[in-house]
C-alpha positions in Angstrom: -93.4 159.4 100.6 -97.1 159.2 99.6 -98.9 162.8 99.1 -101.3 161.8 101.7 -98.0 161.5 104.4 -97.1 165.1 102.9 -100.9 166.5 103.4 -100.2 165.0 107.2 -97.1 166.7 107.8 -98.7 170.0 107.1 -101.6 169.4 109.1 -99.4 168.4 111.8 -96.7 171.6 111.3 -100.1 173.9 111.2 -100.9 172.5 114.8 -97.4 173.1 115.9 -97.3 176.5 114.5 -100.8 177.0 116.7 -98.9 175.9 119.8 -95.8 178.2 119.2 -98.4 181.0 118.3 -100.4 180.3 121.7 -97.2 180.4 123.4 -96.4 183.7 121.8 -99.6 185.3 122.7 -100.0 184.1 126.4 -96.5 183.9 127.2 -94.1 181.0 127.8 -94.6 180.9 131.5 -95.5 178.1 133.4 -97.8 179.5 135.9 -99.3 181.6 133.5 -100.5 178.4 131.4 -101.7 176.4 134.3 -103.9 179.7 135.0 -105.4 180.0 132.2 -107.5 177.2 131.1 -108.2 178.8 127.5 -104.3 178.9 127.1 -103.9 175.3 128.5 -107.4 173.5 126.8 -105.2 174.9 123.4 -102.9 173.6 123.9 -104.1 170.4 125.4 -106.2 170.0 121.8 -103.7 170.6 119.3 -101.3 167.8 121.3 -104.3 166.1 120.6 -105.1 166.6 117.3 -101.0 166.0 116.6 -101.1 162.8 118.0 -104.1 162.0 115.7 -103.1 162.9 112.8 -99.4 160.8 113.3 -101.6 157.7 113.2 -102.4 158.7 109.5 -99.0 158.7 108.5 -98.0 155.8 106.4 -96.5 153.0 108.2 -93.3 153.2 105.9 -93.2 156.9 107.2 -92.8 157.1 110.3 -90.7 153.6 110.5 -88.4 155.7 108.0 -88.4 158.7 110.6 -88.7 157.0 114.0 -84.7 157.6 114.9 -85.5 161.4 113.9 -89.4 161.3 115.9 -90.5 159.3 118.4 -94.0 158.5 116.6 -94.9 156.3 119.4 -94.4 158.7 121.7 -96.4 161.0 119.9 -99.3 158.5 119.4 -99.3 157.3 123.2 -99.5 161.3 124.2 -102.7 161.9 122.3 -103.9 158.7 124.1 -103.3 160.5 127.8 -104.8 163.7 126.5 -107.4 162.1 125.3 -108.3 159.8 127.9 -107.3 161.6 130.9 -108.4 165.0 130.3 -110.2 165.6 133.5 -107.1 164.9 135.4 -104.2 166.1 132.7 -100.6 166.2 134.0 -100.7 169.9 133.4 -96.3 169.6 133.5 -96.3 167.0 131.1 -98.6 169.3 128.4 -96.5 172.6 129.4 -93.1 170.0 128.9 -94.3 168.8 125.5 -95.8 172.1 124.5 -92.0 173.9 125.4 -89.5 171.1 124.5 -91.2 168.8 121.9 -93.1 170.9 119.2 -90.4 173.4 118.5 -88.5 170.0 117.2 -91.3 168.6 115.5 -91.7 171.6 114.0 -88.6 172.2 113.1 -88.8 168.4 111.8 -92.0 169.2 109.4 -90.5 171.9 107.8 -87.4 170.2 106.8 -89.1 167.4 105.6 -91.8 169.5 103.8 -88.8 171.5 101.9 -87.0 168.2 101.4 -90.5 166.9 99.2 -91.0 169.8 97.7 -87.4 169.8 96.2 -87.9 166.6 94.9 -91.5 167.5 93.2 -89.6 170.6 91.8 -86.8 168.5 90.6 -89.2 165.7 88.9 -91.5 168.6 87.8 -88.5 170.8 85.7 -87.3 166.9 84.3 
């Protein structure tokens, strides 16, 4: 993996972290996020800003990674935040917010620790 698909990865785990964090502070129910606009336009941007920063990831990457994260997926929701703000689907935000950042989350930091045992390995030789 090149260390601009690791600078990526954190940049995408530091948005996901911002979504858990949101979720923390406002609360993880679903009335209370459509509610709220702050709390939803948060969200809504970091979804964004995910989404955008996946299309930096090396091709090799995320071919390597696609039966682990749906890159595509990813990519194509970034597109529908971005170009149908006005009229969000404010279930499909609160869906991907609850059910697919805790696993790409969860994804980033394994593969972070995974890089950062092989730079320590290659480092000590």
């Amino acid at each position: 993996m090149a260390n601009r698909d690791k600078s990526v990865l954190e940049h995408i785990k530091n948005y996901c972290e911002e979504i858990v964090s949101f979720i923390e502070r406002f609360g993880d129910d679903y009335n209370t996020f459509i509610g709220d606009r702050a709390y939803f336009n948060a969200v809504a941007m970091c979804i964004l800003q995910i989404g955008e920063l996946s299309n930096s990831l090396s091709e090799e990457f995320r071919t390597e990674t696609s039966g682990r994260i749906p890159w595509v997926n990813i990519k194509g929701m970034r597109n529908i935040v971005a170009h149908a703000y006005g009229s969000l689907d404010e279930d499909l935000v609160w869906k991907t917010a609850i059910k697919d950042i805790p696993g790409l989350l969860e994804f980033c930091n394994t593969e972070l620790a995974r890089l950062n045992q092989i730079r320590d390995r290659d480092d000590a030789r």
